[in-house]
PyMOL commands that place a pseudoatom at each C-alpha (Angstrom):
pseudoatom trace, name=CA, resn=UNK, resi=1, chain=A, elem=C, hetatm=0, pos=[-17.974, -5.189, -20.567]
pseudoatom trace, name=CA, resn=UNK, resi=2, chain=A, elem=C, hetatm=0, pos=[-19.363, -2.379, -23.074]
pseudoatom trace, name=CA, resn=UNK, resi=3, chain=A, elem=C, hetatm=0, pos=[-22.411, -1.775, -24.482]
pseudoatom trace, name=CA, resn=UNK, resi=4, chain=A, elem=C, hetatm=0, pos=[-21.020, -3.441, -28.462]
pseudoatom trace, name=CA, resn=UNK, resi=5, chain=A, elem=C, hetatm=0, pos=[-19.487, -6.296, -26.832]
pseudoatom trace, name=CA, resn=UNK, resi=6, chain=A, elem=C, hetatm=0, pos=[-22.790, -7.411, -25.456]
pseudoatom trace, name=CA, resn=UNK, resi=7, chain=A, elem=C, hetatm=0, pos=[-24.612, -6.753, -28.331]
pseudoatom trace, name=CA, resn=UNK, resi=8, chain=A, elem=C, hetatm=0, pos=[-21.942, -9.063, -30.754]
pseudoatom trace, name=CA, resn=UNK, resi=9, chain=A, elem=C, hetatm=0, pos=[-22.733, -11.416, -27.631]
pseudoatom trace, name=CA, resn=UNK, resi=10, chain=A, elem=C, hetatm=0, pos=[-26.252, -11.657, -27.996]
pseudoatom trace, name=CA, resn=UNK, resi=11, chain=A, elem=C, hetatm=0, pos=[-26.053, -11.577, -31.536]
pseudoatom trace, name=CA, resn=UNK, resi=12, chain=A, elem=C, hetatm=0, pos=[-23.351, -13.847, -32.001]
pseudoatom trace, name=CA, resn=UNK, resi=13, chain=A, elem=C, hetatm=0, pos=[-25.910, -16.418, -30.070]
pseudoatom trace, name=CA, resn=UNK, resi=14, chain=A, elem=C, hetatm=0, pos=[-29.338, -15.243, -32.134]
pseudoatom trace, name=CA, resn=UNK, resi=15, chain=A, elem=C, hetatm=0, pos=[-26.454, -16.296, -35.303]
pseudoatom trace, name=CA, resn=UNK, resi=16, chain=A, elem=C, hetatm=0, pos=[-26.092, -19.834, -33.737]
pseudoatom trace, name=CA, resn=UNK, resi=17, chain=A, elem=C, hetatm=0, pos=[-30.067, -20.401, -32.800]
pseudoatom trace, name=CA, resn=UNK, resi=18, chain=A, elem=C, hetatm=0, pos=[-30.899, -19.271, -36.836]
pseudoatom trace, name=CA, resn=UNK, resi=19, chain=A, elem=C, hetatm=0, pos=[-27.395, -21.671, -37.968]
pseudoatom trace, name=CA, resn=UNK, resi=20, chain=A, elem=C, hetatm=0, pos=[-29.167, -24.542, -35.607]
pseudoatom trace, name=CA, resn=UNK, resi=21, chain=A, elem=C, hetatm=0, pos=[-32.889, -23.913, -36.838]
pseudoatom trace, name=CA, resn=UNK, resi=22, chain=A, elem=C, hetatm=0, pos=[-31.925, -23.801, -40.713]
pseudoatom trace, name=CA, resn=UNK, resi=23, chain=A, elem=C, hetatm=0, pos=[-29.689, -27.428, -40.057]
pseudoatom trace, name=CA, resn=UNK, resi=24, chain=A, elem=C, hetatm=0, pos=[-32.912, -28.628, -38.303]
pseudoatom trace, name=CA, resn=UNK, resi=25, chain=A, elem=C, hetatm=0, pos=[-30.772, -29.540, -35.343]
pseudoatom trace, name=CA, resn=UNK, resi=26, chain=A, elem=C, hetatm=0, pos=[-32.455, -29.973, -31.907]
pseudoatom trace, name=CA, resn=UNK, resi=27, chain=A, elem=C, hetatm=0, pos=[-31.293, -28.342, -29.024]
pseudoatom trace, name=CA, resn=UNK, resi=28, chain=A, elem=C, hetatm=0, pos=[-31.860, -28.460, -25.384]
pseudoatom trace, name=CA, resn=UNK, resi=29, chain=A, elem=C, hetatm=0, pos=[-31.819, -25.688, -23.053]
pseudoatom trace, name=CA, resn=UNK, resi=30, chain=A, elem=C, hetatm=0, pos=[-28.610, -26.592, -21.079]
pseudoatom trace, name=CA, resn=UNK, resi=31, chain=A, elem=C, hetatm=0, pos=[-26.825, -27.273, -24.960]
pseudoatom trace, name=CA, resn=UNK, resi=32, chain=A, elem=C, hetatm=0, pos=[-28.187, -23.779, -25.671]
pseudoatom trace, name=CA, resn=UNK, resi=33, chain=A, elem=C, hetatm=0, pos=[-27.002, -22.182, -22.721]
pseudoatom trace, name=CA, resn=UNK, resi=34, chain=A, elem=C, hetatm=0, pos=[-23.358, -24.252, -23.238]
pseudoatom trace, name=CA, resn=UNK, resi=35, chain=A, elem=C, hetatm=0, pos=[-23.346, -22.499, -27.381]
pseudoatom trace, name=CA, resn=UNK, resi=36, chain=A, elem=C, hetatm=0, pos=[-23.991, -19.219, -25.527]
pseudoatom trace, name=CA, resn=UNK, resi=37, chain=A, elem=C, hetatm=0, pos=[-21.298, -19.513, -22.938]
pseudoatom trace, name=CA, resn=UNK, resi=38, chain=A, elem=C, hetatm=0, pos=[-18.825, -20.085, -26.195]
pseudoatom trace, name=CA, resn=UNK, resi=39, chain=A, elem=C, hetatm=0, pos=[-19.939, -16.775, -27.884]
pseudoatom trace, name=CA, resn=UNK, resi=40, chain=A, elem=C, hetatm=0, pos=[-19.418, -14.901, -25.216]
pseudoatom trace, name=CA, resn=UNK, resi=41, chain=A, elem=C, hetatm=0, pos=[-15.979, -16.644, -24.297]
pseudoatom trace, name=CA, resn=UNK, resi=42, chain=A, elem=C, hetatm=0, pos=[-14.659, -15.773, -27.932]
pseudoatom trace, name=CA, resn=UNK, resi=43, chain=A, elem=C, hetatm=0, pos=[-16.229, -12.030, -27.960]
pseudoatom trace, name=CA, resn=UNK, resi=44, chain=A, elem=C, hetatm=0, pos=[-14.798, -11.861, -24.129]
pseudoatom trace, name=CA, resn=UNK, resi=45, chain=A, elem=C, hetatm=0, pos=[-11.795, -13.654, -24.462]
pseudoatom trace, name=CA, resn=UNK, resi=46, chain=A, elem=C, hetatm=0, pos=[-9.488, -10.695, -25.023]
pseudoatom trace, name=CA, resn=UNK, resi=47, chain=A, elem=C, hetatm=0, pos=[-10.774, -9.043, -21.871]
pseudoatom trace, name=CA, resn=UNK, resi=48, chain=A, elem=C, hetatm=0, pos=[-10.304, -11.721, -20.110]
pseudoatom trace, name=CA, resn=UNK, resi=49, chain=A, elem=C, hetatm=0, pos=[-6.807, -12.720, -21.036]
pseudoatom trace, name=CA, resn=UNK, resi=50, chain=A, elem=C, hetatm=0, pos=[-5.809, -8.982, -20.195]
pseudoatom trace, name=CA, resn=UNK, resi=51, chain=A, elem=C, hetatm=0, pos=[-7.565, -8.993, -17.170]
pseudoatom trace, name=CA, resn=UNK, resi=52, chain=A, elem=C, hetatm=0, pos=[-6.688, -12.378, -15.622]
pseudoatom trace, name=CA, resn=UNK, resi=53, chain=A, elem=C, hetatm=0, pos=[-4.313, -14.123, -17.286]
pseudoatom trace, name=CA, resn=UNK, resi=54, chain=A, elem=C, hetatm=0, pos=[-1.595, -12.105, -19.368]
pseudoatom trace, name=CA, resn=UNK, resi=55, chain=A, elem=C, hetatm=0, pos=[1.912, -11.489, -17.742]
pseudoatom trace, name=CA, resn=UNK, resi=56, chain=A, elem=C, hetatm=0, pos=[3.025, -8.958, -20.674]
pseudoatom trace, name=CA, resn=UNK, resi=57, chain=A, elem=C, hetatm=0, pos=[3.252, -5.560, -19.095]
pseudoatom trace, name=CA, resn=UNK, resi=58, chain=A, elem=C, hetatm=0, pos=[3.646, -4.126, -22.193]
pseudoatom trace, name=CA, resn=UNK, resi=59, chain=A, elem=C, hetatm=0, pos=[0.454, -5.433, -23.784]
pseudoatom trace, name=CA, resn=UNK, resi=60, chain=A, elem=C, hetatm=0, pos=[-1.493, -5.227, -20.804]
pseudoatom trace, name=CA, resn=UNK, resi=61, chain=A, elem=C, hetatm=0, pos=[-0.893, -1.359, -20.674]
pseudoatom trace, name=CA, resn=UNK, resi=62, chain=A, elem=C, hetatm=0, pos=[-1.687, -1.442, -24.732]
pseudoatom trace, name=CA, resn=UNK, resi=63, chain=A, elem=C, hetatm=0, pos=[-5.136, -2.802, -23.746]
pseudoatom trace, name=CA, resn=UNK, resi=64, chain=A, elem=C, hetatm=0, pos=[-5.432, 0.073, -20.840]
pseudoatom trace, name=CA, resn=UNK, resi=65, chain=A, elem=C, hetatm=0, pos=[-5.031, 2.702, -23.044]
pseudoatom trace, name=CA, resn=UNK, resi=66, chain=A, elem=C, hetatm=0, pos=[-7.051, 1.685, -25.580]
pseudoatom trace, name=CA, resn=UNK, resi=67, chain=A, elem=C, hetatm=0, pos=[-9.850, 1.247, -23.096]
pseudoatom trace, name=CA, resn=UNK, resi=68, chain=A, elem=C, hetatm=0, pos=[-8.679, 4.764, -20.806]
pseudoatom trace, name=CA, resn=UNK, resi=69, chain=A, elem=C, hetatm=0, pos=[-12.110, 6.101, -22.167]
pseudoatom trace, name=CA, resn=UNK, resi=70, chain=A, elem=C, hetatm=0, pos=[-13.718, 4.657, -19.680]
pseudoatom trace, name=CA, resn=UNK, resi=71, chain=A, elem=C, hetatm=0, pos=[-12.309, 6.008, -16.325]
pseudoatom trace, name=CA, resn=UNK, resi=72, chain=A, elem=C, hetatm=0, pos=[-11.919, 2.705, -14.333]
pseudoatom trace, name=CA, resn=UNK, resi=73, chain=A, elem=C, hetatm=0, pos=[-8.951, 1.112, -16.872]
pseudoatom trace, name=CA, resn=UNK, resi=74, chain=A, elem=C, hetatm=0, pos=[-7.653, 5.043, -17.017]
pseudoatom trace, name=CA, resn=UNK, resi=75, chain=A, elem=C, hetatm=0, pos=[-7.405, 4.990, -13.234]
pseudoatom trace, name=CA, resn=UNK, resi=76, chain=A, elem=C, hetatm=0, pos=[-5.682, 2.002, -13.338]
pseudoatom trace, name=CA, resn=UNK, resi=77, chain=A, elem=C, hetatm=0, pos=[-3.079, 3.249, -16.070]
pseudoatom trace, name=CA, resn=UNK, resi=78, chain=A, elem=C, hetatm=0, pos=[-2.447, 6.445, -14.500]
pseudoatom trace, name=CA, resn=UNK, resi=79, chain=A, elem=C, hetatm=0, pos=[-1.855, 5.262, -10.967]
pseudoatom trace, name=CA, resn=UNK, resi=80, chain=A, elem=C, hetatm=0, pos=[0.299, 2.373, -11.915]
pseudoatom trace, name=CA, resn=UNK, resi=81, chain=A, elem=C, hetatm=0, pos=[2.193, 4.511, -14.154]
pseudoatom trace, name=CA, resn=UNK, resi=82, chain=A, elem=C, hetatm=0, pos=[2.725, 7.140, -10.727]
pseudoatom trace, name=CA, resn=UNK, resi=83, chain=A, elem=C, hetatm=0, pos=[0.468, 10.388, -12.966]
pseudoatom trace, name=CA, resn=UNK, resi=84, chain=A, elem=C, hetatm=0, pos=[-0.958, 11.390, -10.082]
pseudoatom trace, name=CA, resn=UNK, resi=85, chain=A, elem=C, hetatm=0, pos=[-2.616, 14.368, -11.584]
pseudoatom trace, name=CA, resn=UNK, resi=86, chain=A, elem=C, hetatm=0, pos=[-4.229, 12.185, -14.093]
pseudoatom trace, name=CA, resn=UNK, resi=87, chain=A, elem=C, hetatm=0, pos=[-5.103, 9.702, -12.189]
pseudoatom trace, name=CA, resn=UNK, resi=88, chain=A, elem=C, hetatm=0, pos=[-6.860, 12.331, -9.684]
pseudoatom trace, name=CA, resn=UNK, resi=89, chain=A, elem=C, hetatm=0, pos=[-9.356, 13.279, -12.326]
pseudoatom trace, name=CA, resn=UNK, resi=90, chain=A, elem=C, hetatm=0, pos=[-10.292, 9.170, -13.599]
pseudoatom trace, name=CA, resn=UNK, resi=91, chain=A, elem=C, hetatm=0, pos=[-10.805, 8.816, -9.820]
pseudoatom trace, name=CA, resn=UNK, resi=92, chain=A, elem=C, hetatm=0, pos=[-13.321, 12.074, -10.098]
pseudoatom trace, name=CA, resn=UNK, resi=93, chain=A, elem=C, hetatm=0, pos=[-15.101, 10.143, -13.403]
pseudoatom trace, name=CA, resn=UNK, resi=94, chain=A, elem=C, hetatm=0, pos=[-15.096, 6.999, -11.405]
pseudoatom trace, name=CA, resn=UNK, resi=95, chain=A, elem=C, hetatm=0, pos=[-17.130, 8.694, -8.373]
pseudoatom trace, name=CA, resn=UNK, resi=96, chain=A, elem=C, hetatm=0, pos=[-19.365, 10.410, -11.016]
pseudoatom trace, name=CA, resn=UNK, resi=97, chain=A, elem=C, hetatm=0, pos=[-20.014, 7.190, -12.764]
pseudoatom trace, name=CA, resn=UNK, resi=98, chain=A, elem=C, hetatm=0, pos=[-20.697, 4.579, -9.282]
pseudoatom trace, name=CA, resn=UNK, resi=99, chain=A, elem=C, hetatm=0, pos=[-22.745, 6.893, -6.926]
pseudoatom trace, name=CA, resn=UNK, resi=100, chain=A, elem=C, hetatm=0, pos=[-22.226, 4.675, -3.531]
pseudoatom trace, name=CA, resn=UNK, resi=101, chain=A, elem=C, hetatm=0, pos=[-19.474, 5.889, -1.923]
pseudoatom trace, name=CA, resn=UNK, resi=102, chain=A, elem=C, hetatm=0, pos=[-18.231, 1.999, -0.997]
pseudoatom trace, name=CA, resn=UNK, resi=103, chain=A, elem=C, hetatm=0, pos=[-18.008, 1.141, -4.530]
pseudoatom trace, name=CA, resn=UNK, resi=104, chain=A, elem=C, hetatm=0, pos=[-15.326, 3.663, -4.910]
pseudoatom trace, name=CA, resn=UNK, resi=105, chain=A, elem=C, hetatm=0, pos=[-13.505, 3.790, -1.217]
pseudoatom trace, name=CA, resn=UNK, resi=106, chain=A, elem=C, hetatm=0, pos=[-10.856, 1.207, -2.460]
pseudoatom trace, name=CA, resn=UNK, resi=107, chain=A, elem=C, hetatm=0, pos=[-9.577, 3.175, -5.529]
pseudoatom trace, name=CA, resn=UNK, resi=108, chain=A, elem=C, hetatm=0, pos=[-9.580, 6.387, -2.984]
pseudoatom trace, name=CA, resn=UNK, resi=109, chain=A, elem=C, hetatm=0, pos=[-7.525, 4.723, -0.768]
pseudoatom trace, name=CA, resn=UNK, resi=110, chain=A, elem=C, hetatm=0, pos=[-5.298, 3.336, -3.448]
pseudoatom trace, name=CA, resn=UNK, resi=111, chain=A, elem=C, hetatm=0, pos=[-4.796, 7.161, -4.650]
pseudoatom trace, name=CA, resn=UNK, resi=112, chain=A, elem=C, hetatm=0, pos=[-4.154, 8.099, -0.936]
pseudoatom trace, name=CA, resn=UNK, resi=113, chain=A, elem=C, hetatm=0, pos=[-1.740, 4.585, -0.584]
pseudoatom trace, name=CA, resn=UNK, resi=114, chain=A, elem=C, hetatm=0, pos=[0.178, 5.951, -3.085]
pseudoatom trace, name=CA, resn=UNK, resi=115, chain=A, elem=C, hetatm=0, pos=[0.498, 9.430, -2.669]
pseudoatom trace, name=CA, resn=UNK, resi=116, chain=A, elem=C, hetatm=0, pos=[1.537, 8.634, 1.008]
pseudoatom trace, name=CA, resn=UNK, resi=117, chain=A, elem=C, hetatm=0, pos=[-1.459, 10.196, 2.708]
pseudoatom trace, name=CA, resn=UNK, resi=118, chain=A, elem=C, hetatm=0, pos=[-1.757, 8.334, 5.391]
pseudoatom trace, name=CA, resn=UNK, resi=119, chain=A, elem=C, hetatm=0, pos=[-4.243, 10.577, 7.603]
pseudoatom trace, name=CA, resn=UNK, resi=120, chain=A, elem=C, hetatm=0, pos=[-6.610, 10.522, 4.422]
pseudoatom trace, name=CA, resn=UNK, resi=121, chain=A, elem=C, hetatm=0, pos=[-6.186, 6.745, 3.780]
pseudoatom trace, name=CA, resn=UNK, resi=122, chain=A, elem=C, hetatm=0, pos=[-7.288, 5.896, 7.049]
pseudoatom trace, name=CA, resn=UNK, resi=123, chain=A, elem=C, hetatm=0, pos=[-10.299, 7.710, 7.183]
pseudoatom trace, name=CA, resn=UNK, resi=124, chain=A, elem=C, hetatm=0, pos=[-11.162, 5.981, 3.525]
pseudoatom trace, name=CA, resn=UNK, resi=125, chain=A, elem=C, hetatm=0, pos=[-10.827, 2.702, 4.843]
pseudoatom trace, name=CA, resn=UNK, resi=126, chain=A, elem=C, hetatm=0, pos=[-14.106, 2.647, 7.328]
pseudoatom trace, name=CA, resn=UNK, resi=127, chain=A, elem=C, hetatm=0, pos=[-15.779, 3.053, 3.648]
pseudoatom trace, name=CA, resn=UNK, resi=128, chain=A, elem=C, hetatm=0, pos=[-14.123, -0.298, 2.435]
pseudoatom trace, name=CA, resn=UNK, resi=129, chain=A, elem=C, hetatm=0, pos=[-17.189, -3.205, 2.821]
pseudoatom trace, name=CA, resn=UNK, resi=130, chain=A, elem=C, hetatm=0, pos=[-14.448, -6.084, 2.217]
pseudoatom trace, name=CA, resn=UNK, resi=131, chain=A, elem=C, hetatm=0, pos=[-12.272, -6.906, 4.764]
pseudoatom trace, name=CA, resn=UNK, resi=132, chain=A, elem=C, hetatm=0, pos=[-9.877, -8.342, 3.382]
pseudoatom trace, name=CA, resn=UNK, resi=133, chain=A, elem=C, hetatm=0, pos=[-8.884, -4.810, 1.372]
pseudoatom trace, name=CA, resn=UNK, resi=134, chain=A, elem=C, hetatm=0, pos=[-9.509, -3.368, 4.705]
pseudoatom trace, name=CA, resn=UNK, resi=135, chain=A, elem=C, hetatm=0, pos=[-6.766, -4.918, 6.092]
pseudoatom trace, name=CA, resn=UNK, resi=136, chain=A, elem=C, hetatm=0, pos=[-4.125, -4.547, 3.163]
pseudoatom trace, name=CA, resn=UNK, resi=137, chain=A, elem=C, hetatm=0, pos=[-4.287, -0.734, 3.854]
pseudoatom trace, name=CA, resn=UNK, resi=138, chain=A, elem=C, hetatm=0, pos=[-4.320, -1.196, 7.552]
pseudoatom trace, name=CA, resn=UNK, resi=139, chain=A, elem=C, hetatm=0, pos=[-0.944, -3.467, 7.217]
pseudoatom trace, name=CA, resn=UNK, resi=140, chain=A, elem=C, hetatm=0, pos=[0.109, -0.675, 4.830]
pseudoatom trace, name=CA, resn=UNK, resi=141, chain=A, elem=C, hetatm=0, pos=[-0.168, 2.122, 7.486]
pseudoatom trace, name=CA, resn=UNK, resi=142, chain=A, elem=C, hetatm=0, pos=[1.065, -0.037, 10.264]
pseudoatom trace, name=CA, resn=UNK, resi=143, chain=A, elem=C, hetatm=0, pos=[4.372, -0.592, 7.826]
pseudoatom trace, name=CA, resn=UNK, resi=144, chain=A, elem=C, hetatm=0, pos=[4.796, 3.192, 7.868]
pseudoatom trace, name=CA, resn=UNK, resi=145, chain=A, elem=C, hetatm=0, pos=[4.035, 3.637, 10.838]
pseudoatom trace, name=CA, resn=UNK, resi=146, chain=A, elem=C, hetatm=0, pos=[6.182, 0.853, 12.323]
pseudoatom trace, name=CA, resn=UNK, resi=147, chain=A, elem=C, hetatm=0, pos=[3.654, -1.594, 14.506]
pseudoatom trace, name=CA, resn=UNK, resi=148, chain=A, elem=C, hetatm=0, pos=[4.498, -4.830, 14.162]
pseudoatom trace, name=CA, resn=UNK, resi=149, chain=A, elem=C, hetatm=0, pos=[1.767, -5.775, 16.071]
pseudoatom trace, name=CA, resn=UNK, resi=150, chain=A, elem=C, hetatm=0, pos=[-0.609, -3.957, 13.993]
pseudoatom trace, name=CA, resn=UNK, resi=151, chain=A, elem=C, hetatm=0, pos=[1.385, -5.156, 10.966]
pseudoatom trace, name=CA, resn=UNK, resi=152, chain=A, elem=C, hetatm=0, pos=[0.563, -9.351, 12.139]
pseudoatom trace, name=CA, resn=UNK, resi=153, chain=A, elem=C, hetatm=0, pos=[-2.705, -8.574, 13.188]
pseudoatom trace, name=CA, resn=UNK, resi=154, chain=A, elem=C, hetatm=0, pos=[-3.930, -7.241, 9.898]
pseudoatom trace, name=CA, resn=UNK, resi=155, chain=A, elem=C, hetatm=0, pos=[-1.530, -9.418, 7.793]
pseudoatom trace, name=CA, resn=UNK, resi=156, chain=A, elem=C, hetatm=0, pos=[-3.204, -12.868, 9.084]
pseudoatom trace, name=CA, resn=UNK, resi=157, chain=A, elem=C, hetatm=0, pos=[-7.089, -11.379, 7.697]
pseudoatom trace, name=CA, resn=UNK, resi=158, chain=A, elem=C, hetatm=0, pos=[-5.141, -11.807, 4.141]
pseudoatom trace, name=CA, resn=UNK, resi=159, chain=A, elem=C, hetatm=0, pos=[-5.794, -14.620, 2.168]
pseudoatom trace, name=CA, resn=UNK, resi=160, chain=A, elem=C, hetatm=0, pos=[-4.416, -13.316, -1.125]
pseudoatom trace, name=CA, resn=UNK, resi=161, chain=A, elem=C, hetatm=0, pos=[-0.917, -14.426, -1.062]
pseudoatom trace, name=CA, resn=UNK, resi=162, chain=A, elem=C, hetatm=0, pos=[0.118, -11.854, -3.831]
pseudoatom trace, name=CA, resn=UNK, resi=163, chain=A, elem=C, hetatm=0, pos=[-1.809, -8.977, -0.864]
pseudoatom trace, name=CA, resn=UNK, resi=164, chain=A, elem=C, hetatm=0, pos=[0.367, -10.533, 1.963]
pseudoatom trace, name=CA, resn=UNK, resi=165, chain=A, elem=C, hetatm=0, pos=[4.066, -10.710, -0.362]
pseudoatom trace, name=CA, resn=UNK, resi=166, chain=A, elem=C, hetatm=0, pos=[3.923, -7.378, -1.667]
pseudoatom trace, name=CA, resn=UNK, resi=167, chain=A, elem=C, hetatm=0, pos=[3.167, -6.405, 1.656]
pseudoatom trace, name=CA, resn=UNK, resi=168, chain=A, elem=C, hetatm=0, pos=[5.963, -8.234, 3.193]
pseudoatom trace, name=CA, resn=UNK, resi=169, chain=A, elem=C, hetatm=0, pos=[8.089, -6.808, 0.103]
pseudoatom trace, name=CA, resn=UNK, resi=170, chain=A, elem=C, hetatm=0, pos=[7.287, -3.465, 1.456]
pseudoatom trace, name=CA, resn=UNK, resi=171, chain=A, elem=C, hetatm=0, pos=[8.537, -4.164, 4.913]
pseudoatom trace, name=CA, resn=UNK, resi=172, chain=A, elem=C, hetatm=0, pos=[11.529, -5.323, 4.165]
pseudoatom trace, name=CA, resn=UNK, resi=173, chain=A, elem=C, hetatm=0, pos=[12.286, -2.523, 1.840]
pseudoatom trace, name=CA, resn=UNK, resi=174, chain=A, elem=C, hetatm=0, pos=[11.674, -0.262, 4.558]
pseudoatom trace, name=CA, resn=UNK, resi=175, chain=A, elem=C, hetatm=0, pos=[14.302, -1.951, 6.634]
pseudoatom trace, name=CA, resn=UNK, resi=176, chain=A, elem=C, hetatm=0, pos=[16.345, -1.756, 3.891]
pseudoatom trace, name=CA, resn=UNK, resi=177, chain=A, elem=C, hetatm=0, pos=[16.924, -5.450, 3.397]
pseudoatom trace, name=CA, resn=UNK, resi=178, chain=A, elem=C, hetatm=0, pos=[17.350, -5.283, -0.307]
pseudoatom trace, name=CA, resn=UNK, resi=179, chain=A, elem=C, hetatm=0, pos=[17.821, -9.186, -0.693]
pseudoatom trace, name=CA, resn=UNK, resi=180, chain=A, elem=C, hetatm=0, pos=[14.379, -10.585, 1.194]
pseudoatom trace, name=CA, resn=UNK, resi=181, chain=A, elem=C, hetatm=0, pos=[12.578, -7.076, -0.699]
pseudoatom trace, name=CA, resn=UNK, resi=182, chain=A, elem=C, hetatm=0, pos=[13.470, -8.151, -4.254]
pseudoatom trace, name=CA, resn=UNK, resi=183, chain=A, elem=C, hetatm=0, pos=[12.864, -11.857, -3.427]
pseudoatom trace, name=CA, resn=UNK, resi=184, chain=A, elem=C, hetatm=0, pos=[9.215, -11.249, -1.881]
pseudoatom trace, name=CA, resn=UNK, resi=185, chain=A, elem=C, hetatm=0, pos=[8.151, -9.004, -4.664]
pseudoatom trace, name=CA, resn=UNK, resi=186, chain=A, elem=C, hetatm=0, pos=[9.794, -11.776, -7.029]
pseudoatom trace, name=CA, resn=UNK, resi=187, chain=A, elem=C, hetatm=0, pos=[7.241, -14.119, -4.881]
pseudoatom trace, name=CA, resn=UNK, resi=188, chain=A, elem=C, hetatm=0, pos=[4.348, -11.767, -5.202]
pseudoatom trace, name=CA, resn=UNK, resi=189, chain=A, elem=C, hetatm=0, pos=[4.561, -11.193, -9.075]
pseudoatom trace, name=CA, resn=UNK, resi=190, chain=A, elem=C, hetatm=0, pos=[4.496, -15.342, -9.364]
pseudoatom trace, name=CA, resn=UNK, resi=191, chain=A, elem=C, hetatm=0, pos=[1.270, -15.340, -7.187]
pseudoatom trace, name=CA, resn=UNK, resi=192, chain=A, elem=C, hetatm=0, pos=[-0.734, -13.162, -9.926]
pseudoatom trace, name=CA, resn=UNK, resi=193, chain=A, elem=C, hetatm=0, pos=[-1.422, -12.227, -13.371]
pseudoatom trace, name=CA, resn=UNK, resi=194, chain=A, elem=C, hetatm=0, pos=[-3.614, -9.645, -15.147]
pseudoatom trace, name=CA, resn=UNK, resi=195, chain=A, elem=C, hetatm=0, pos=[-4.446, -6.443, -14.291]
pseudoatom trace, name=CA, resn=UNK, resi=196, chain=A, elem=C, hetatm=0, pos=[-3.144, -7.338, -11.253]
pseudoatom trace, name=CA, resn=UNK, resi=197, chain=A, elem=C, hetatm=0, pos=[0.361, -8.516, -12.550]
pseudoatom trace, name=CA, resn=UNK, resi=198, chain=A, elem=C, hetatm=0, pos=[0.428, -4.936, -14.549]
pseudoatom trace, name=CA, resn=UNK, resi=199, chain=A, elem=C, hetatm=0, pos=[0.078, -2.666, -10.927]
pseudoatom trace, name=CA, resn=UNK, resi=200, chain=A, elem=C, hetatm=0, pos=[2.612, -4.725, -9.080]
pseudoatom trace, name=CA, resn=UNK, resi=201, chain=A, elem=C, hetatm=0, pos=[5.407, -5.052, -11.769]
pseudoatom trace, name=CA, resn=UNK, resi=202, chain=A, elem=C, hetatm=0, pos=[4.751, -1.272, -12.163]
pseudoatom trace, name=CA, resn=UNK, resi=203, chain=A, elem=C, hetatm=0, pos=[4.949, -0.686, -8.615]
pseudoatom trace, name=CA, resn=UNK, resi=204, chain=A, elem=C, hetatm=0, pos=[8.318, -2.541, -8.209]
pseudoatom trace, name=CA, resn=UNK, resi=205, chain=A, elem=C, hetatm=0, pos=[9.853, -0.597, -10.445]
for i in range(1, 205): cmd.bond("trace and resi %d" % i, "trace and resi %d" % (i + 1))
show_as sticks, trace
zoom trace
């Protein structure tokens, strides 16, 4: 969230404290705390909806490029749109912006995932703190690199069923079974929406 949209936050909930004190009504904390969580759903709400609960591509990527100033939803919009080059330098903003090296190891080895660098992508992922990622990339390699072992091991540390479909999507692309492909990434669309929704429907394409 940006700097304005917490400030019309906080004011929006200084405007309902001076509404309340001119009506003389009483509040309690936990009422004034409830009021608060309102303002900041209606100031938040398109972010949210974008973010978490839209399936329109097309408006989704509206709302990334009107917020590509800031270099995590332009890293976003240039990888799912496959401008590497652009999405090279928002990666470069990103790791000026968030220091710590974890904080940024999952975009790196999203950049590496899809420019098919495998020998970078697995040295990215000892930087990934969640395991869960971990393991998506690890699946990913193990997919290229034909282990099924390696592909079951790291495939049952997934919890995310949209992680483990698009994954399993990916497979069967790669043994060219067209039919179980377009039906798993079918599967893994249904499984998410947002941002998340945007990258995969991109992805598929």
């Amino acid at each position: 969230m940006n700097v304005k949209r917490l400030i019309a936050i906080i004011f929006g909930g200084l405007l309902i404290g001076f509404l309340l004190g001119v009506l003389n009504v009483q509040v309690d904390y936990w009422m004034f705390v409830f009021l608060v969580f309102i303002a900041f759903l209606l100031f938040s709400y398109r972010d949210v909806r974008y973010m978490f609960l839209s399936r329109d591509v097309e408006k989704i990527e509206k709302y990334l490029q009107k917020k590509s100033v800031e270099p995590y939803y332009d890293f976003i919009l240039q990888l799912a749109n496959k401008d590497m080059s652009e999405a090279k330098k928002a990666l470069e903003k990103l790791e000026e912006k968030w220091k710590k090296k974890e904080r940024t190891a999952v975009f790196r080895a999203n950049y590496y995932l899809y420019m098919k660098d495998w020998k970078l992508l697995k040295e990215e992922i000892t930087f990934i703190p969640q395991e869960e990622f971990k393991h998506y990339f690890l699946a990913a390699i193990a997919i290229e690199e034909k282990n099924e072992s390696n592909f079951v091991h790291s495939i049952q540390h997934i919890r995310k069923d949209w992680m483990k479909l698009s994954l399993e999507a990916e497979k069967a692309k790669k043994a060219k079974n067209k039919v179980l492909a377009d039906q798993k990434q079918l599967e893994a669309l249904r499984a998410t929406k947002g941002i998340q929704y945007y990258i995969l429907s991109k992805s598929f394409d």
